[in-house]
C-alpha positions as CSV (number, residue, x, y, z in Angstrom):
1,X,0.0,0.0,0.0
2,X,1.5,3.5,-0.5
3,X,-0.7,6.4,0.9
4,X,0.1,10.2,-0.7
5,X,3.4,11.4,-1.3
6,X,4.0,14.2,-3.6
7,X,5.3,15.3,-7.6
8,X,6.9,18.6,-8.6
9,X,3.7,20.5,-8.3
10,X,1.7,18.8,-5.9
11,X,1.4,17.5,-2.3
12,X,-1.2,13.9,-3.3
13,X,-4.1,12.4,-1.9
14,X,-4.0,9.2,-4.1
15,X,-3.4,5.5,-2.8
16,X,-2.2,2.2,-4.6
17,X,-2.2,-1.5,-3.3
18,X,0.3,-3.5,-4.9
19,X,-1.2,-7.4,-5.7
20,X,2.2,-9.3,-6.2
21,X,-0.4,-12.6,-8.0
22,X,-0.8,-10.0,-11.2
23,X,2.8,-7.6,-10.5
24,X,0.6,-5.0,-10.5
25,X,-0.6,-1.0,-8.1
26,X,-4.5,-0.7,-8.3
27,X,-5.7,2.0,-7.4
28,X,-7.3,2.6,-4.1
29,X,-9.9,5.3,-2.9
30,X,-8.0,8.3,-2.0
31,X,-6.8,9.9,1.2
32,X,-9.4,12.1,3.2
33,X,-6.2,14.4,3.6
34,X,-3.3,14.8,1.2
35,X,-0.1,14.6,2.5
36,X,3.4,13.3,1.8
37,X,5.7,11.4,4.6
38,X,3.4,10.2,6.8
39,X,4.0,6.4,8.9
40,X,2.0,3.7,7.7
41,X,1.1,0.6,10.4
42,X,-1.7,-2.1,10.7
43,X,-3.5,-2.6,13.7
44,X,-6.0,-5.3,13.7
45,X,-7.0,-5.5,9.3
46,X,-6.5,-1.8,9.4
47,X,-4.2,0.9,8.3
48,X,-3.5,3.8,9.8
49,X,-1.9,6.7,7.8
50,X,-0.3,9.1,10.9
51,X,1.1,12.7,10.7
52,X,3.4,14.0,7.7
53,X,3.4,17.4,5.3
54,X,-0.1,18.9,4.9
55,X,-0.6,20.8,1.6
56,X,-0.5,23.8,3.5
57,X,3.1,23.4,3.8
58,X,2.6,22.8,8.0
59,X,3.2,19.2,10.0
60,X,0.2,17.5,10.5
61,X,-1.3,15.4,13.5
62,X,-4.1,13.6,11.3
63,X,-4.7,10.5,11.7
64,X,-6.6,8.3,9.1
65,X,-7.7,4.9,9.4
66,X,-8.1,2.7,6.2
67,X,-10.3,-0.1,6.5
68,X,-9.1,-2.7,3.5
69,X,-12.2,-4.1,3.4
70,X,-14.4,-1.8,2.8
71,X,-12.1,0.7,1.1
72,X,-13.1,3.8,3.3
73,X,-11.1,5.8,5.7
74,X,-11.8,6.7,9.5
75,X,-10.9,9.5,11.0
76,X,-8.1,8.5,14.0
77,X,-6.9,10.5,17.0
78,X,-4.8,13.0,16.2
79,X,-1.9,13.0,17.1
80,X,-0.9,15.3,20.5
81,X,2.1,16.5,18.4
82,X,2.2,17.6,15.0
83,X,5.0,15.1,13.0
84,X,6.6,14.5,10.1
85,X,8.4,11.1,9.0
86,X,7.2,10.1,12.3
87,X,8.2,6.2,13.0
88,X,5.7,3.2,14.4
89,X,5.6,0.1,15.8
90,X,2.5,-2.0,16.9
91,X,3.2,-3.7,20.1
92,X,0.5,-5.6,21.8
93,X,-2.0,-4.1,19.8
94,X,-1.2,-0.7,20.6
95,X,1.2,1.6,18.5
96,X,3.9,3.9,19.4
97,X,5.3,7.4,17.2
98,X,8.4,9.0,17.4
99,X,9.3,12.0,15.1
100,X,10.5,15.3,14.5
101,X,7.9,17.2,16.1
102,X,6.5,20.5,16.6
């Protein structure tokens, strides 16, 4: 899976899903919130997409929550500071962040 990112022009909102039985991305519906260098983890047959570099050029404390089988996003808690290329880990089914912060 690969959530965002950004081109030349452009902080994105679109997602892909790699299936490795065709070699192929497929598209994905997009983020709620664009935004480039967030940390991806699962927790529990979810994804959560957490922090990174709003379009407004400021570190975010979004959290989003994909659900893969349904192919819709929750909003998460956000984060209590704002973080960009912010690290995970899911231990015990909990998850830990550390970043850069402000």
């Amino acid at each position: 899976y690969v959530f965002g990112g950004s081109n030349k022009d452009r902080i994105l909102n679109s997602c892909e899903r790699y299936d490795p039985s065709t070699d192929t991305w497929q598209d994905i519906n997009n983020l709620p919130t664009p935004r480039e260098s967030p940390t991806v983890t699962s927790l529990r047959g979810r994804i959560h997409i957490i922090g990174g570099l709003g379009v407004d050029g400021k570190w975010s404390r979004t959290t989003e929550v994909y659900d893969i089988e349904r192919d819709t996003y929750n909003k998460g808690a956000e984060l209590k500071n704002a973080a960009i290329h912010p690290q995970a880990v899911v231990l015990k089914k909990r998850y830990i962040s550390n970043s850069s912060s402000r």
